[in-house]
C-alpha positions in Angstrom: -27.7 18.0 -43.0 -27.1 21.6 -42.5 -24.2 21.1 -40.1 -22.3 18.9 -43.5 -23.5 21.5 -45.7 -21.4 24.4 -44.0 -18.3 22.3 -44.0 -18.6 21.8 -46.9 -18.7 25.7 -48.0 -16.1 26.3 -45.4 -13.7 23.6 -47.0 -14.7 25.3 -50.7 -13.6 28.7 -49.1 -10.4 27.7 -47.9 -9.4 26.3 -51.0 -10.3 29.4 -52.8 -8.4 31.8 -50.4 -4.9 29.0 -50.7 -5.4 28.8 -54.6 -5.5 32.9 -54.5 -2.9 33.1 -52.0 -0.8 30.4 -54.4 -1.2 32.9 -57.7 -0.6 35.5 -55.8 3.1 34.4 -54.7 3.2 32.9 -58.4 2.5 36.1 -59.9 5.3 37.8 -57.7 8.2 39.5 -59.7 11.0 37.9 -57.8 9.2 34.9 -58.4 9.0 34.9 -61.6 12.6 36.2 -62.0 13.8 33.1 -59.8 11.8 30.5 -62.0 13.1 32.3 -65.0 17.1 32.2 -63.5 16.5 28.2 -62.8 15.7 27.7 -66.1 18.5 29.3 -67.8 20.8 27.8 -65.3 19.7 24.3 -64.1 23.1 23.1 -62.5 23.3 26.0 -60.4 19.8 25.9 -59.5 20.4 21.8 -58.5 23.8 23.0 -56.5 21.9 25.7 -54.7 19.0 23.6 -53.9 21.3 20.6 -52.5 23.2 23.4 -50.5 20.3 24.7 -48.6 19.1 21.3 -48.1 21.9 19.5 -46.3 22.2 22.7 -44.6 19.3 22.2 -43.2 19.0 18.3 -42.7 21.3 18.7 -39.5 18.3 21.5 -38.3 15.7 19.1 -39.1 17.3 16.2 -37.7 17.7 17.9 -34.3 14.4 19.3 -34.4 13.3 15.4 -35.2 15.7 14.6 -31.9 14.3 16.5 -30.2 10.4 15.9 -30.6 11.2 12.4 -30.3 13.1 12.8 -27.3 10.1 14.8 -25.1 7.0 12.5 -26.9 9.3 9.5 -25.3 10.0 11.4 -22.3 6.7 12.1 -21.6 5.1 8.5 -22.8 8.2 6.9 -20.7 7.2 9.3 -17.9 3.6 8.3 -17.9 4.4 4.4 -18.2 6.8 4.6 -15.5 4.3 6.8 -13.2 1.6 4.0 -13.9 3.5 1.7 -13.2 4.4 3.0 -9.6 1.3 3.8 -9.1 0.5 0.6 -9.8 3.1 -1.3 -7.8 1.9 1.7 -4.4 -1.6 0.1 -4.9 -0.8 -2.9 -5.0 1.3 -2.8 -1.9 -1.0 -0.7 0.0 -3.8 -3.3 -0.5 -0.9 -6.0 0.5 -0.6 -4.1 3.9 -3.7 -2.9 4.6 -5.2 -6.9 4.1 -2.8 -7.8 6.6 -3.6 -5.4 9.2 -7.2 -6.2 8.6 -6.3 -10.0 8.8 -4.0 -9.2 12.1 -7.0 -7.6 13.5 -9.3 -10.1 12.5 -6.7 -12.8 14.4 -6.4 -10.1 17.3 -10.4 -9.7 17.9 -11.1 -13.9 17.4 -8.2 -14.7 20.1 -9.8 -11.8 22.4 -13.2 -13.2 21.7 -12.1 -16.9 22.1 -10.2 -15.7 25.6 -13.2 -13.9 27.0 -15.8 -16.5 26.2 -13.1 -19.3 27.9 -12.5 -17.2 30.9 -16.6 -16.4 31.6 -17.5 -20.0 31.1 -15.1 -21.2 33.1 -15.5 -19.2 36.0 -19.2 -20.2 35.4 -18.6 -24.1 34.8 -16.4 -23.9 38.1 -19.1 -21.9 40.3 -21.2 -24.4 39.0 -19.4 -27.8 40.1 -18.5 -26.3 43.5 -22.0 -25.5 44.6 -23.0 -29.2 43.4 -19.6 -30.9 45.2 -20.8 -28.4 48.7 -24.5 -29.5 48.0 -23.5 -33.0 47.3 -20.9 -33.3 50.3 -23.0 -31.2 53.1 -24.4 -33.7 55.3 -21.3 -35.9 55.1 -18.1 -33.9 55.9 -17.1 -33.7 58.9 -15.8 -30.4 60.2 -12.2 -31.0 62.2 -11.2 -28.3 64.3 -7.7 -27.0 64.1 -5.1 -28.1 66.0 -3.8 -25.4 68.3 -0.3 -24.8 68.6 -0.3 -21.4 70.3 2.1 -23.3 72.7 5.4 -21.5 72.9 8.6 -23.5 72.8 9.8 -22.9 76.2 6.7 -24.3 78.0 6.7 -26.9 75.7 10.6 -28.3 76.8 9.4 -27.3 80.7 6.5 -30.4 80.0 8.9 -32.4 78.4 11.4 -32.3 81.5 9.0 -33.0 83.8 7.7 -36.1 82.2 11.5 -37.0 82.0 11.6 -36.8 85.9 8.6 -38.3 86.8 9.7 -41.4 84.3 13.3 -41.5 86.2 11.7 -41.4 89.6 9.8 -44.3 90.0 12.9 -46.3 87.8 15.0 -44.8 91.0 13.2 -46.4 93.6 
């Protein structure tokens, strides 16, 4: 309540100081001597008030221009920032969910590859000890063939089996 109550005296004192202020400019002698001239002379008065008034409508219109101009500047500014802003999030998030879902992909194929590759090696460890286990008693080991013979001795043999075979034919 005390808080309303000095606004309230505040506001009463205000209007006391513009009322004084108001009969003070009143109570001026060049006032007075202007109210008194507009009386005497009311189409003068009328052509001197129209005169300073269109002279200053172009004033006030440009001052109107230009408010309006920098309040739509700025609002346009600030609705064309947002929406940039807007428009960089939104295409941030776009590229940072697909890098996440590229890793994701990236990390499941790794994943995948890895498991594959170890339990394979593992399944196929596994089948050849049972096939070596399973086949042990019954394979039979061949030796290998041995062809250490070099091709000259080999055609020497050859010829002599060719002379033996004509001999006895001679005979």
């Amino acid at each position: 309540m005390m808080g309303s109550e000095s606004v309230g005296t505040s506001l009463q004192e205000l209007r006391n100081s513009t009322q004084d202020l108001v009969q003070r400019v009143y109570r001026s002698q060049q006032v007075q001597q202007s109210i008194q001239y507009a009386n005497e002379n009311p189409v003068w008065t009328l052509f001197l008030t129209l005169v300073v008034a269109m002279g200053t409508m172009p004033f006030l219109m440009f001052l109107f221009f230009v408010l309006g101009s920098l309040i739509f500047t700025f609002s346009g500014f600030l609705v064309l920032e947002g929406f940039l802003l807007t428009a960089a999030c939104l295409v941030l998030a776009g590229v940072l969910s697909g890098a996440a879902f590229v890793a994701i992909l990236l990390t499941l194929t790794v994943s995948a590859s890895w498991f594959v590759v170890c339990h394979g090696h593992e399944m196929f460890t596994t089948v050849k000890s049972r096939l070596q286990d399973h086949f042990q008693g019954t394979a039979v080991t061949v030796a290998p063939a041995k062809d250490n013979v070099e091709p000259n001795q080999d055609k020497e043999k050859h010829e002599e089996e060719k002379e033996k075979e004509e001999l006895p034919n001679a005979a």
